[in-house]
BAFI-674746 format. One record per atom (N, C-alpha, C): atom name; y, x negated, z. Coordinates in steps of 0.001 Angstrom, whole numbers. Each point is the difference from the previous one (the first is absolute). Layout:
BEGIN
   a       py       px       pz
  CA        Y        X        Z
...
REM end
This chain:
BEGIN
   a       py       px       pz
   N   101106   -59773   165156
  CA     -739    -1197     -372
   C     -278     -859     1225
   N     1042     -238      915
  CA     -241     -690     1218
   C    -1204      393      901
   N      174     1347      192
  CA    -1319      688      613
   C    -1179     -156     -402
   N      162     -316    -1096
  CA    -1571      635    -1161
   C     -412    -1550      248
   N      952    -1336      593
  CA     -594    -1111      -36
   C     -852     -386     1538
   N      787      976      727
  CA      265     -423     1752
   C    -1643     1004      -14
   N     -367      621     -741
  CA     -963      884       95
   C    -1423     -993     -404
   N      429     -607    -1679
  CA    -1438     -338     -304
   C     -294    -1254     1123
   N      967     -438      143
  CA      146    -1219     1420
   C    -1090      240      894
   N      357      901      768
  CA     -672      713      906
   C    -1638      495     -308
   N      279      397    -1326
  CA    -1569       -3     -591
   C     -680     -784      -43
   N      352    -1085     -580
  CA     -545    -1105     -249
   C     -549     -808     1459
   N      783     -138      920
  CA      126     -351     1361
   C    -1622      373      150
   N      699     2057      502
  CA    -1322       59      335
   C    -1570       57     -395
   N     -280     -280    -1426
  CA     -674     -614     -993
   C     -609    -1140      547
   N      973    -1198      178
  CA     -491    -1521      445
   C     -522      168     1599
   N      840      675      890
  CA     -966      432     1144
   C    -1056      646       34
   N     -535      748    -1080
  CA    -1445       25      183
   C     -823     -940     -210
   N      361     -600    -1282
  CA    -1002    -1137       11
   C      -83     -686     1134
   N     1258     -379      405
  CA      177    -1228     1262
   C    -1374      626     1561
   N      198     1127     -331
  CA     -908     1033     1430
   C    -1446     -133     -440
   N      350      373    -1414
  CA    -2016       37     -669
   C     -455    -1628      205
   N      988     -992     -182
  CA     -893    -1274      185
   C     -188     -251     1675
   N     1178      551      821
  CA     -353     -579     1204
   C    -1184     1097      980
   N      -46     1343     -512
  CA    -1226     1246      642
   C     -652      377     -803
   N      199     -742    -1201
  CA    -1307      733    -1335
   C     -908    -1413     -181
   N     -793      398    -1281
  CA     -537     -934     -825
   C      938    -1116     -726
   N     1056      643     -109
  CA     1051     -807     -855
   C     -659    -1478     -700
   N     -353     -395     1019
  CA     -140    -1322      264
   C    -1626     -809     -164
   N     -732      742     -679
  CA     -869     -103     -355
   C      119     -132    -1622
   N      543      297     -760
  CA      640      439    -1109
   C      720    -1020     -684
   N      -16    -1006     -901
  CA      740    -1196     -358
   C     1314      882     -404
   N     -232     1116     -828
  CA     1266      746     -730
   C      647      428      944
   N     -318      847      841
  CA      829      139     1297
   C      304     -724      425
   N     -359     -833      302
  CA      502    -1146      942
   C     1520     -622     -697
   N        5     -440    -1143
  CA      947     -244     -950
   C     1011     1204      205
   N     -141     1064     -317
  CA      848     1259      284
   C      558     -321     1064
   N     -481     -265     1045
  CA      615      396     1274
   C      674    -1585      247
   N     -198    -1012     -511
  CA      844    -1091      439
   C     1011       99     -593
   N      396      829    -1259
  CA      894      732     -965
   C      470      628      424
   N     -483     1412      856
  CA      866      800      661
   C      662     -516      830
   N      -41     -897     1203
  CA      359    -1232     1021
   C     1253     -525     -217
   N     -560     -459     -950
  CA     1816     -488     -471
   C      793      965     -879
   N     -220     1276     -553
  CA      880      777     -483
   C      369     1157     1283
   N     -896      -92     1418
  CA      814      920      841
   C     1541     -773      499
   N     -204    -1620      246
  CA      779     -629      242
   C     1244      117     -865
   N       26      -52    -1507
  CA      981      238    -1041
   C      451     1461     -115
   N     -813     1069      331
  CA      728     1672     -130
   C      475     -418     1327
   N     -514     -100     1021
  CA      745      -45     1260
   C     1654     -176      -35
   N      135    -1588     -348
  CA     1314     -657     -847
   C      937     1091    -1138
   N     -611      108     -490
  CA      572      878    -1464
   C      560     1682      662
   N     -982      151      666
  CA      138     1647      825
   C     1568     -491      713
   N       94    -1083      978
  CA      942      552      691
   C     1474     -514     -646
   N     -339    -1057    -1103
  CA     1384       11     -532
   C      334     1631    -1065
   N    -1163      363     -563
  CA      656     1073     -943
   C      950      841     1367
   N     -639      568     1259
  CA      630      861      902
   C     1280    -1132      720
   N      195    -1076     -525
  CA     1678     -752      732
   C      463      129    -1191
   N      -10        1    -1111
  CA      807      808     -863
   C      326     1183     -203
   N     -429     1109      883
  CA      210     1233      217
   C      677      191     1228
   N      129     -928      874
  CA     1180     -197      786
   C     1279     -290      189
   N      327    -1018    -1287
  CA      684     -474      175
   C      528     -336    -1622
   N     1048      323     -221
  CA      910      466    -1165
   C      913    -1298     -456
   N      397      -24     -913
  CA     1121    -1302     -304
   C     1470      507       76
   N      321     -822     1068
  CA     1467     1088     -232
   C      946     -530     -704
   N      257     -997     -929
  CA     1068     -385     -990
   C      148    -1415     -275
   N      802     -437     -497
  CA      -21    -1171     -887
   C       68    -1390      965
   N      818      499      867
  CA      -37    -1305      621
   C    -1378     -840      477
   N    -1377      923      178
  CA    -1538     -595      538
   C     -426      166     1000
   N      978     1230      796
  CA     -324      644     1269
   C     -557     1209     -107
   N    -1249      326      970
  CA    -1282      717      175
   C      858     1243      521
   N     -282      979     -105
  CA       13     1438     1145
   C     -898      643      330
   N     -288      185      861
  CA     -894      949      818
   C      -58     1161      348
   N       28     1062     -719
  CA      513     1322      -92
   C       49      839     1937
   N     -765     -952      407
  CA     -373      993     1771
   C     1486    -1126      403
   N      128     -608     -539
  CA     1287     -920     1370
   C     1311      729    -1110
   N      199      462    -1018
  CA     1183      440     -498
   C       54     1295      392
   N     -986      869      -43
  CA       32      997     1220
   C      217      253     1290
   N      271     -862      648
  CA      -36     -344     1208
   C     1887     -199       36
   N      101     -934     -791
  CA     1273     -378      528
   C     1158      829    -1133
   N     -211     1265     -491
  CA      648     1040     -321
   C      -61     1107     1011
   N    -1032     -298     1011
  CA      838      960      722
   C      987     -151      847
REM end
């Protein structure tokens, strides 16, 4: 399920970067509907951007128990050896 989110993310992303390219090297911008699209896409590359890299810091980084302290699976590896 995590993947299948980190994926449409990424879809979506690169979705809003076309528009963002078609208004700044296309017609885009000739287009009232486009134009709307792409001030839409604008601020939703900004929000997947956000959203993308917390879903992947939760794939870093694990809860390690009750007390409210974080673990980091690469530094508990580290200091088992």
């Amino acid at each position: 399920m995590g993947l299948a989110i980190i994926i449409l993310i990424r879809i979506l992303f690169a979705t809003c970067m076309v528009f963002i390219i078609g208004y700044v090297f296309g017609g885009f911008a000739k287009n009232p509907t486009l134009r709307i699209f792409t001030k839409i896409a604008a601020v939703a590359v900004v929000v997947l951007f956000i959203l993308a890299n917390i879903f992947l810091g939760f794939g870093r980084f694990r809860h390690a128990g009750r007390d409210g302290t974080w673990d980091c699976p690469f530094q508990s590896e580290q200091q088992h050896k």
